[in-house]
N, C-alpha and C positions, 0 to 999 in steps of 0.2 A: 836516760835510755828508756825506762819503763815509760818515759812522760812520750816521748817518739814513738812508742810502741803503740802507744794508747790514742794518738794522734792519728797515727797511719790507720786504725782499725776503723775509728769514729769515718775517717776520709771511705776507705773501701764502704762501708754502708751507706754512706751518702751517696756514694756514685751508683751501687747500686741500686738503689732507692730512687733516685735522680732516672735514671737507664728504666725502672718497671713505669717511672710516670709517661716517659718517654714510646714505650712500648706501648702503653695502655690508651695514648691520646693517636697512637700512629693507627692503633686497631679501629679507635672511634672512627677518624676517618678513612679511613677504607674498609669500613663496615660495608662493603658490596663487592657485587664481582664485574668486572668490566665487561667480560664475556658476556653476561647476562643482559648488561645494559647496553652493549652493542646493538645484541638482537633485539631489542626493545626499539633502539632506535632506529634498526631497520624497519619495522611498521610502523612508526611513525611518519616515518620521509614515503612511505609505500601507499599508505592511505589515509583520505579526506573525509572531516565530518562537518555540514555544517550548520550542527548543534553544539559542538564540541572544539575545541583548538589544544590538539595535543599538542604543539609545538610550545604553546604559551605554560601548559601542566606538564609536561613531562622534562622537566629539566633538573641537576643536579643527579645524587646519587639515587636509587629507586628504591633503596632502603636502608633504613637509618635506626637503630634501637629497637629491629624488630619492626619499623612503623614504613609506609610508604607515605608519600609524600603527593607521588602520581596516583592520578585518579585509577580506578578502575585494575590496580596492583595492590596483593598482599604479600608480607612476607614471614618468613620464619628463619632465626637462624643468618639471619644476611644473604637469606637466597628471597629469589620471588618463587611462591608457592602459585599465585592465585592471578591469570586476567579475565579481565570480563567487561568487558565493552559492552553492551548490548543497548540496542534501541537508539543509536545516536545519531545515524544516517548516513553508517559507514561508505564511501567507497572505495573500490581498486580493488587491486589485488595481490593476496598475501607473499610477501617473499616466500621461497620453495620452504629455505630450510633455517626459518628464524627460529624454529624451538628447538634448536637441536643443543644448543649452550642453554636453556633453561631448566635442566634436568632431575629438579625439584616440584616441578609443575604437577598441582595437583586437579587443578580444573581448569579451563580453558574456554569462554564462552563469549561470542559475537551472536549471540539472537538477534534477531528482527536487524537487519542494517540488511546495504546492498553489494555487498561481496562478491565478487565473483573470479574467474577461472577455478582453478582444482582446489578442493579443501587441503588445510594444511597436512602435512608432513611430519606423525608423530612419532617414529621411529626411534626408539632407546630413552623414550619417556616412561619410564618403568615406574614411576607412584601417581602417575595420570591416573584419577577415577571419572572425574567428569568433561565430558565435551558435549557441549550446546553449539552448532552452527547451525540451527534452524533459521527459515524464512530470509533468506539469502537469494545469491544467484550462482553460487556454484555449481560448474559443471564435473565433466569426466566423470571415473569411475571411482567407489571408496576403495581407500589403497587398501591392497590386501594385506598391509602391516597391518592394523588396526586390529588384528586378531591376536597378534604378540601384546596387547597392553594387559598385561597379565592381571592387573588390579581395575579393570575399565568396570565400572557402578552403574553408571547411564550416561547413553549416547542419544544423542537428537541431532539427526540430519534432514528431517521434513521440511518442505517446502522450496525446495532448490531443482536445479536441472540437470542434477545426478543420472549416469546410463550404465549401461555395464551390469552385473548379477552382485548378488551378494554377499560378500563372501561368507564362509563358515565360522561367524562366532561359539563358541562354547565356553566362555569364562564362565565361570561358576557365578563368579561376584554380579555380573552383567543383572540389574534388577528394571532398570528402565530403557526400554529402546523402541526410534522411532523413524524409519526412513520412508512416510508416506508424501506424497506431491510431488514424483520423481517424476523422472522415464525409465527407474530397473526394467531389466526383463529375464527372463528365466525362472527355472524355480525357488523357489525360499528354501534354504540348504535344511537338511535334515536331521540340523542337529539339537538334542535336547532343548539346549535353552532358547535359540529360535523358534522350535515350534511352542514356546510355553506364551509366546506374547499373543495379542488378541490381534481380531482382524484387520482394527484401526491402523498396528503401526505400521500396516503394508498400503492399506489404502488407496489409490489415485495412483496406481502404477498401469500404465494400459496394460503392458504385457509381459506382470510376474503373473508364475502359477505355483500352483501348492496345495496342500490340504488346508493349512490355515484358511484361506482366502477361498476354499470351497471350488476353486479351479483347479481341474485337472490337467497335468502337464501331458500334453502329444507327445509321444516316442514317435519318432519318424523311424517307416519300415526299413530293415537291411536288407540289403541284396540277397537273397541267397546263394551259397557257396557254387559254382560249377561243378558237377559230375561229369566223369566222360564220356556218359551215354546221349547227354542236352545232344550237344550238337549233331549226333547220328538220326537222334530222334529229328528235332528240326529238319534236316535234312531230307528225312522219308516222309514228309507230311503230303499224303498221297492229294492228286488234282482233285478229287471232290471235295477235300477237305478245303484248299482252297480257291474255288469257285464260292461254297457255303460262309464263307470269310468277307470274298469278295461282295458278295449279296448285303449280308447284313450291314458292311460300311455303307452301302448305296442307299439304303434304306435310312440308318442313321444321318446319312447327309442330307436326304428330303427331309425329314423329322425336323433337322435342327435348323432349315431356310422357313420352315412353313413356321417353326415355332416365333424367329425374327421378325417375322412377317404382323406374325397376329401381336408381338409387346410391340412393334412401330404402331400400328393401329391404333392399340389401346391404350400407347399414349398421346396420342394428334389426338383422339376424342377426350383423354381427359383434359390437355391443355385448352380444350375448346369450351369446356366444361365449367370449369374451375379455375383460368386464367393462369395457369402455372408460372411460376418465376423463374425466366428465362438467365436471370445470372446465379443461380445456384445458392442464393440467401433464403436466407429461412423466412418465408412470410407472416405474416400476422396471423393468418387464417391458420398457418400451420402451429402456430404455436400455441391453439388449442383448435379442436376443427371448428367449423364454420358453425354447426351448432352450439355450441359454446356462446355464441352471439346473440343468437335469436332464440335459442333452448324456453326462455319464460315468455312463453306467447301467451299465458293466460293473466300474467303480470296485468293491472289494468293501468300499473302508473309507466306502465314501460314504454319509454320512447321509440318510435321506429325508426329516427334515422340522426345522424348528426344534426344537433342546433347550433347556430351560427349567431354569432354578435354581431356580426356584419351583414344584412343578411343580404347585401350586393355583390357579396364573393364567396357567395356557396357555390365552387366554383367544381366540387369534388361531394360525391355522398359516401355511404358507410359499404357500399358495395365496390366503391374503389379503393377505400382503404385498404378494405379485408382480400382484394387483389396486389394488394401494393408489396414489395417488394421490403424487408425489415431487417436491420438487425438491434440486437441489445446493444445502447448507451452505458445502461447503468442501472445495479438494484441497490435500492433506499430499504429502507423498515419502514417505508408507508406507500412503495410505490415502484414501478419497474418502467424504463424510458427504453423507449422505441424509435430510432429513427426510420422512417419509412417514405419509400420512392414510390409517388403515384405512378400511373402509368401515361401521364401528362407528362414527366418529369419531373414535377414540384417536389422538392422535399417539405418533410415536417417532421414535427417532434410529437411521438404520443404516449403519454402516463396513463398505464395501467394503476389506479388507485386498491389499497390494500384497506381492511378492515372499517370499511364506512357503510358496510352493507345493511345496516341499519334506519340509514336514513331514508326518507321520503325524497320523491321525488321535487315536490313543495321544497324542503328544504335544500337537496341539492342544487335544483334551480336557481333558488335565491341566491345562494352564496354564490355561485357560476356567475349572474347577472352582476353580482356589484363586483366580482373580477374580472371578467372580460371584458367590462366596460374602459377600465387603466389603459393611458397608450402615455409612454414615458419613452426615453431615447435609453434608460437606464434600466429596464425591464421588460422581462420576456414578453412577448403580445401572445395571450390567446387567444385561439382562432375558433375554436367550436368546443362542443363535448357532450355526451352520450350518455346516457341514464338508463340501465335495467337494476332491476333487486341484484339482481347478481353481478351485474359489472356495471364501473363507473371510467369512463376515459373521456381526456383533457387533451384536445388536438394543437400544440404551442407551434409559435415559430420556430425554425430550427435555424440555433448558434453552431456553426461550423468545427470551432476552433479550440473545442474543452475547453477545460474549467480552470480555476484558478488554484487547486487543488493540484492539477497537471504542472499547471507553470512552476511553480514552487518547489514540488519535493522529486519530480520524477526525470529520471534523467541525469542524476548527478553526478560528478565527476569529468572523467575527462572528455573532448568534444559538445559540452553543454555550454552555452550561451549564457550567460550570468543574466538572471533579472532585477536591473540595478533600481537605482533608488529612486531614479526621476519616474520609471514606468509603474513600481511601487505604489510612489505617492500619486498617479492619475488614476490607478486601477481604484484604488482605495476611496478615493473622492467620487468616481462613478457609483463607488457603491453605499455611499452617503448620502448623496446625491438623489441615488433611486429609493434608499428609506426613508426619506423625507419627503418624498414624495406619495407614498403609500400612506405615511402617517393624516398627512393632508389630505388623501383623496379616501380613509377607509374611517373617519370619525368615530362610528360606531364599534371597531375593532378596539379591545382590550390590548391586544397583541397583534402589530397588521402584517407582519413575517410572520415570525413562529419559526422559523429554519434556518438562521442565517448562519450559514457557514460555507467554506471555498468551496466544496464540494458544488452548492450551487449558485456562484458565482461564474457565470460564461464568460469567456473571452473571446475579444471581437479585435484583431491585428487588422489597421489600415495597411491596405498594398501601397500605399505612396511614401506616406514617410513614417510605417513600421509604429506610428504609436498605439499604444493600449486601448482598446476601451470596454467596458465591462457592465454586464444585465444580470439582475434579480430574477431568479426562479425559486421556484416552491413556496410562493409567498400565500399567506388568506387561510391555509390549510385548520390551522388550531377551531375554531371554531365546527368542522366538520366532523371530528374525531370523537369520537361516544365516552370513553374515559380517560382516567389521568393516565391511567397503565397504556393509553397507545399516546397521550399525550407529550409520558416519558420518552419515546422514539424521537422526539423533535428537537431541536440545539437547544429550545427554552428547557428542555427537562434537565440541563445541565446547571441551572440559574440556581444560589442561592435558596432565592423566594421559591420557586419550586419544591429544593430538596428541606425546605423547613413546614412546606405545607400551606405555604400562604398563598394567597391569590396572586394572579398574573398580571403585571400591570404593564406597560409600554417600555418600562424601565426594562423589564427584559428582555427586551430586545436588544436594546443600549450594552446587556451584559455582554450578550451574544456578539455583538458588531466587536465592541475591545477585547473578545481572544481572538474574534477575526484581525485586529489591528495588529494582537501581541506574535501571531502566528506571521505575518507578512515581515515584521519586524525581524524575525527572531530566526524566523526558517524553520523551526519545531512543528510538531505535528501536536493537536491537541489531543489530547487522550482519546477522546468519543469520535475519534477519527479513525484510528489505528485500528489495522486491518490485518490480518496474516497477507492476504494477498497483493500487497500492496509492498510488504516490506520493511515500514517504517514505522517508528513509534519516537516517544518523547521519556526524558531521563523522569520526568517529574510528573504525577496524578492533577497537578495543578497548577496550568500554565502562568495563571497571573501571578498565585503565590512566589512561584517560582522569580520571575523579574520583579516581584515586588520584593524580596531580600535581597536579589544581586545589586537592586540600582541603589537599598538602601545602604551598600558599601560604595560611597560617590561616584553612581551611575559610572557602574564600569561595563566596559565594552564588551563583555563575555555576551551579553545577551544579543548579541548585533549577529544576525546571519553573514558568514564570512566572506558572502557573496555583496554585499555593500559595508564592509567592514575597513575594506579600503580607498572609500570616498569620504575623506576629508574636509572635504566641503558642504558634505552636508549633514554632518553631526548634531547639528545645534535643533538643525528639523528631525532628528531620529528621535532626539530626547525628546522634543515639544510633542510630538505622536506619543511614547512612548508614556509620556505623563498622562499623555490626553486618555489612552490607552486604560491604562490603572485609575482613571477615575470613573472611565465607563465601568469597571470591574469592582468596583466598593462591592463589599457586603452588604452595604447598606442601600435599599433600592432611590432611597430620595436623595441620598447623595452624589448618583449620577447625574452628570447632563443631559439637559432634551436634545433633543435628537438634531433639531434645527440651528442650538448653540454648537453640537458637534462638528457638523458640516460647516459654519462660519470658521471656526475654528481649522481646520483640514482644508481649507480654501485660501486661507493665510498662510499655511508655511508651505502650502505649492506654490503662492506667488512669491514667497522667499526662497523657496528652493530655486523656482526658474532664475531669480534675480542673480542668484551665486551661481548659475553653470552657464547666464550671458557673460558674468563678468571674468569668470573662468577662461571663456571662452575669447572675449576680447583681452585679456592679458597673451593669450598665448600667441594672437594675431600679429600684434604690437611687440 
């Protein structure tokens, strides 16, 4: 009996011993909340990055031992605490109410991507401190919940297209906040901790007012109340009173046709004058006035008028320019681009140059002469250029159709054209094509770009059959530039050899050209690119490094822009670039290829690529 007693006891501890293991491995796995990962995976299926493949990272539980698994998730507890995306080139737009099941969220941050409709929906997120949706494209107004986040630390909503006032924060906790590059309007609310931030976080609002911002808000007058003597008085308003009424309108009305009269006049004589720009574009001349031009007449090296490298199509001088018609392209860190409409019609493209004001006329000339001289089907032609002490301008042909910069990152998502791999690999080979050509024609050049990046890369779309073709600008410049510190402004100051202080060799360019390679490849944006204005940035300081650890896990496909990620047929050419890529990009400058093996190289696997999308092509016939 005592042996059954003793039996049955040993059994009950087993089973329940058995029953906590059981309990203990049910908890491991469902160490998460479903709720949480529902909403998770409603922004995933919601929005596009393509730098990123949330669909391929965010799978399984989002949290496991305290650890997440998905990128850009933390957790605590088996809840997510923590997202934050930023810089990946997000787009679409957020489901209304994905954080409503996340109720542990303690930050929340999409910086820099391209976001857009209303910011999220943070309502009953009660241990939220941080929210970052800077440099976005959100619109509407910030919900006027956001004032319930009882624990909110700092908020950053700069950079979006935000309208509406703002509401009345007062959390105590609130230390950083920032909603400049809107459209707010009204006044900046008047409470405590609002008015303790500086003038920056209101910034680029045309029409908030406030005492921060040194603008005084207009009270619009009120009616005054009616008495019931107005309308007796009104009524007894004896005849002289108005006749004297009637007089003074009569007068006012001559006043205000004679004053019409004289601003018609005086502006037929300033148009007459000054050549005014009949379609309401800011002209060159206006962009600083006309003396600005000619100001150093006692200059003795100063030019008077456009010199021409052609000199049988000086077809236009510096008096129709400065009549011509302009607007802003684009500002560089060495220079600001102008397209401007002669009054012939002709367009052109003209660079105002920044900190060369040093050099002689001698020297500018010179370098001017062995550039203008270049005529390439892969490089911008220029056409003339202008020399005072005080200002230097470069009259180019003008490329219609942006940069390669544009084709690539802007515009993503949905109703965007995919830039697939065959127009890729042509763009890429023109602009091989056009370095190796420069290398050729500039011997004397240490470095015969010095800038090579999308940015100045132009694109040229045939109207017939839609394909690519692509021109070098900013090229010759390194040699103009008085020190290393304006040197740094240029793609080489990103080189290796640069940043260790060594001298500049050709090979720098070669660095340059392979994160131009890794950037067409990859869809990422290089770091010395990234712009608030623009939106987008890259997860990584070091684009090569960066694909140089992914491919050394057997060249996996993460680094592929999602935008040619599913042409299969031409994988085998992505790698052969993407190798070619990473040897342009050695740390070592002698280890890279010359420039001339690179384009052999890049002319081969476009004649392998066309070969796989003939035969693509003839399978599908057949």
């Amino acid at each position: 009996m005592k042996k059954l007693a003793l039996l049955t006891r040993r059994t009950t501890i087993l089973f329940f011993a058995l029953l906590l293991v059981v309990v203990e491995s049910a908890h491991e796995i469902n160490e998460f909340y479903p709720n949480e990962r529902d909403s998770l995976l409603q922004l995933r299926d919601s929005v596009n990055s393509s730098v990123f493949n949330l669909h391929s990272h965010w799978t399984g539980p989002p949290c496991y031992n305290n650890q997440s698994k998905w990128a850009g998730i933390s957790c605590s507890d088996g809840h997510v605490t923590e997202l934050v995306l930023e810089g990946i080139v997000l787009t679409g737009s957020l489901p209304p109410t994905f954080l409503i099941h996340i109720t542990y969220l303690t930050k929340i941050s999409f910086r820099n991507n391209s976001l857009y409709g209303p910011v999220p929906n943070l309502t009953g997120l009660i241990y939220l401190q941080f929210v970052f949706l800077s440099d976005n494209r959100f619109s509407g107004s910030i919900p006027f919940g956001y004032i319930e986040l009882k624990k909110l630390t700092e908020l950053e909503l700069q950079g979006n297209d935000l309208e509406g006032s703002i509401p009345p924060f007062d959390q105590q906790t609130l230390i950083a906040f920032n909603v400049s590059s809107n459209k707010l309007e009204g006044p900046i609310p008047e409470t405590p901790v609002l008015q303790r931030f500086s003038k920056s976080s209101y910034g680029n609002n045309a029409n908030l007012c406030g005492g921060v911002l040194g603008i005084p808000c207009s009270i619009p007058p009120s009616n005054p109340p009616k008495v019931p003597g107005d309308q007796k008085k009104k009524n007894g308003l004896k005849t002289w009173s108005i006749a004297l009424i009637a007089a003074a309108a009569a007068v006012l009305v001559l006043l205000s046709i004679m004053s019409i009269l004289l601003c018609y006049f005086r502006r037929s004589k300033r148009k007459e004058t000054q050549g005014e720009d009949k379609q309401g574009n800011i002209s060159i001349e206006n962009v600083k006035k006309r003396s600005y031009w000619s100001e150093s007449t006692e200059d003795p090296e100063r030019t008077l008028d456009l010199e021409f490298f052609d000199k049988d199509i000086s077809v236009f001088d510096m008096d129709d320019l400065l009549r011509a018609s302009a607007e802003v392209l684009g500002k560089g860190k060495l220079s600001t681009t102008y397209r401007a409409i002669l009054e012939s019609g002709s367009v052109v493209a003209v660079k105002r140059l920044k900190e060369m004001n040093s050099l002689s006329k001698k020297e500018f000339t010179h370098q001017m002469q062995l550039l203008g001289k270049l005529r390439h089907e892969n490089i911008v032609e220029m056409i003339s250029f202008y020399y005072s002490k005080e200002e230097k301008l470069i009259v180019y042909e003008y490329v219609p159709q942006g940069d390669l910069f544009e084709l690539l990152h802007e515009n993503r998502g949905t109703g965007r054209l995919p830039l697939n791999w065959k127009a890729r690999i042509s763009i890429i080979k023109d602009v091989a094509k056009g370095l190796n050509f420069l290398y050729q024609s500039l011997p004397s050049h240490k470095v015969a770009h010095g800038n090579i990046r999308s940015k100045n890369v132009l694109i040229l779309q045939d109207p017939h059959n839609k394909n690519y073709h692509s021109k070098l600008t900013d090229y010759g410049f390194l040699p103009l530039l008085p020190s290393k510190e304006s040197s740094r402004k240029l793609a080489v100051g990103k080189s290796p050899e640069f940043c260790q202080g060594k001298k500049l060799t050709r090979k720098a360019d070669i660095y340059c050209f392979g994160v131009l390679l890794l950037e067409v490849i990859t869809g990422k944006v290089p770091v010395e690119l990234f712009s608030p204005e623009n939106g987008t940035n890259i997860v990584d300081d070091d684009l090569s490094e960066w694909v140089r650890t992914v491919v050394n896990n057997d060249w996996s496909t993460d680094i592929l822009d999602i935008e040619i990620l599913a042409q299969k047929e031409g994988y085998n050419e992505m790698l052969k670039l993407t190798e070619l890529a990473l040897q342009c990009t050695d740390e070592v400058p002698e280890k890279r290829p010359k420039m001339s093996e690179v384009f052999r190289r890049i002319e081969e696997i476009e004649v392998e690529q066309n070969r796989l999308v003939n035969d693509v092509e003839d399978d599908s016939v057949s």
